[in-house]
VOGU-3710 file (C-alpha; in Angstrom, 3 decimals, decimal comma):
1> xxxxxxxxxx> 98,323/139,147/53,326  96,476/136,268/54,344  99,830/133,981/54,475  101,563/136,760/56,830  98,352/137,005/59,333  98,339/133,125/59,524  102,087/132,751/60,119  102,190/135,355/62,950  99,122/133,563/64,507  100,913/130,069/64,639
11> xxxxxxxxxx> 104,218/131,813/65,359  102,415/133,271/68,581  100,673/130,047/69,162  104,418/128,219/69,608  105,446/130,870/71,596  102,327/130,739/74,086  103,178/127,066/74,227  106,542/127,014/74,847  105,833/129,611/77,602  103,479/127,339/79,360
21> xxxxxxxxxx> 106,134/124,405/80,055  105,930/122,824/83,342  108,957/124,278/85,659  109,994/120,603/86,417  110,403/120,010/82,637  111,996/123,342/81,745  114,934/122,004/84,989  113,815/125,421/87,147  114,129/124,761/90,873  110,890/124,816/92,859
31> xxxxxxxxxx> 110,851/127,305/95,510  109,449/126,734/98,903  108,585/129,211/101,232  108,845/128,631/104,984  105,507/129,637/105,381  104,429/126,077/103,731  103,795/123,786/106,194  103,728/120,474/104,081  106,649/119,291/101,758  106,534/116,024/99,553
41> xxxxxxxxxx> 109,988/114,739/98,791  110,827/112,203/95,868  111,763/108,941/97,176  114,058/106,617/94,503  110,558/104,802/94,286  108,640/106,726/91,661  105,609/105,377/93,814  106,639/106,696/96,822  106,882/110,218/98,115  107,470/111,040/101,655
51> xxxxxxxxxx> 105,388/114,167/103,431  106,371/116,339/105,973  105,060/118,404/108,404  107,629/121,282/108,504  106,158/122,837/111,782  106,055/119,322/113,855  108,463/117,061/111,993  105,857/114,172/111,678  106,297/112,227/108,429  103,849/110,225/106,530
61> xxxxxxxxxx> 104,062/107,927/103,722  102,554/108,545/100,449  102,256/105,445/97,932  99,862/106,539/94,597  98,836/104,635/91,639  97,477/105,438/88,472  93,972/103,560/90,426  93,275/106,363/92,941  91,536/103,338/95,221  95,061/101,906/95,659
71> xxxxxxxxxx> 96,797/105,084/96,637  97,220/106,101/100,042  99,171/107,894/103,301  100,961/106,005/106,456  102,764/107,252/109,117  106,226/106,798/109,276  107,072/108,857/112,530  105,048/110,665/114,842  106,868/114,442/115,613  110,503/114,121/117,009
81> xxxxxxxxxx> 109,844/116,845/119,442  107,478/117,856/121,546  106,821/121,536/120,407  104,637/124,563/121,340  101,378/125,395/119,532  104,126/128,564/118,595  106,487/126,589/116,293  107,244/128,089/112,995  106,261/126,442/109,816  109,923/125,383/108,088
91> xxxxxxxxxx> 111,614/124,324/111,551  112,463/120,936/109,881  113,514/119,559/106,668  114,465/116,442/105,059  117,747/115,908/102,902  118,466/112,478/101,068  121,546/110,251/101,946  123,394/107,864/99,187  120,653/104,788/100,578  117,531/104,905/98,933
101> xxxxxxxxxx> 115,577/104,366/102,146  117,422/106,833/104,282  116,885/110,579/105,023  118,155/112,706/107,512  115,743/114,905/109,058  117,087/118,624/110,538  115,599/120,690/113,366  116,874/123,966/112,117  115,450/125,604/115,334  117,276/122,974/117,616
111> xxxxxxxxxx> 119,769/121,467/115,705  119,100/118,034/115,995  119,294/115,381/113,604  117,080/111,858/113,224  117,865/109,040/110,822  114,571/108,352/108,917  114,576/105,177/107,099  110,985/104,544/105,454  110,118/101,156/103,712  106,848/99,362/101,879
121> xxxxxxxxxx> 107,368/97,549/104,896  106,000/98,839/107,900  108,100/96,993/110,489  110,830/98,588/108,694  110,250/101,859/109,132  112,339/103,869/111,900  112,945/107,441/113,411  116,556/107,348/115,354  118,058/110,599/116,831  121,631/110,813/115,961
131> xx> 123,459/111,552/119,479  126,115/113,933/119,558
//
């Protein structure tokens, strides 16, 4: 009897542990709402992730370390657009292009589009509207 108890209790115990997994380790897509106001995107530099104020459009820089004094946020672009204290959270959003330090970021309000090219660099770094 004492076998069977012990078996169900580390049968449960994998089960509660397997149930745990992290969704970016099980491959389930993280869901944002439009009612977030700051995304982080992945940049092909696992040091770098690029933030993004959905509501204005103004992106920052984020470069961490495994020393928390080295890690730390610089503006890439001030907001695109100059936009009422009204905008919606989720107006704009940032999609990746084939080079590493290029995105495109989307007005999905206005429909325009800016080439965002971020670098380590800071002279480097550039917000360009793309003219119809």
């Amino acid at each position: 009897m004492k076998c069977i108890v012990l078996f169900l209790m580390a049968a449960c115990s994998c089960l509660t542990i397997a149930a745990q997994e992290p969704a970016a380790e099980s491959g389930a897509e993280v869901v944002v709402r439009a009612a977030d106001r700051y995304k982080l995107y992945p940049t092909s530099d696992s040091f770098y992730f690029l933030k993004l104020d959905t509501r204005t459009g103004a992106i920052a820089q984020i470069e961490w370390s495994f020393r928390v004094k080295s890690c730390r946020e610089t503006p890439v672009s001030a907001a695109p657009v100059p936009l009422s204290e009204e905008a919606p959270n989720g107006r704009f959003e940032l999609y990746p292009t084939q080079n590493v330090f290029a995105f495109l970021l989307q007005d999905k309000v206005g429909g325009e589009t800016w080439l965002l090219q971020w670098n380590a660099n800071s002279s480097k770094k550039r917000l360009d509207k793309i003219t119809r």
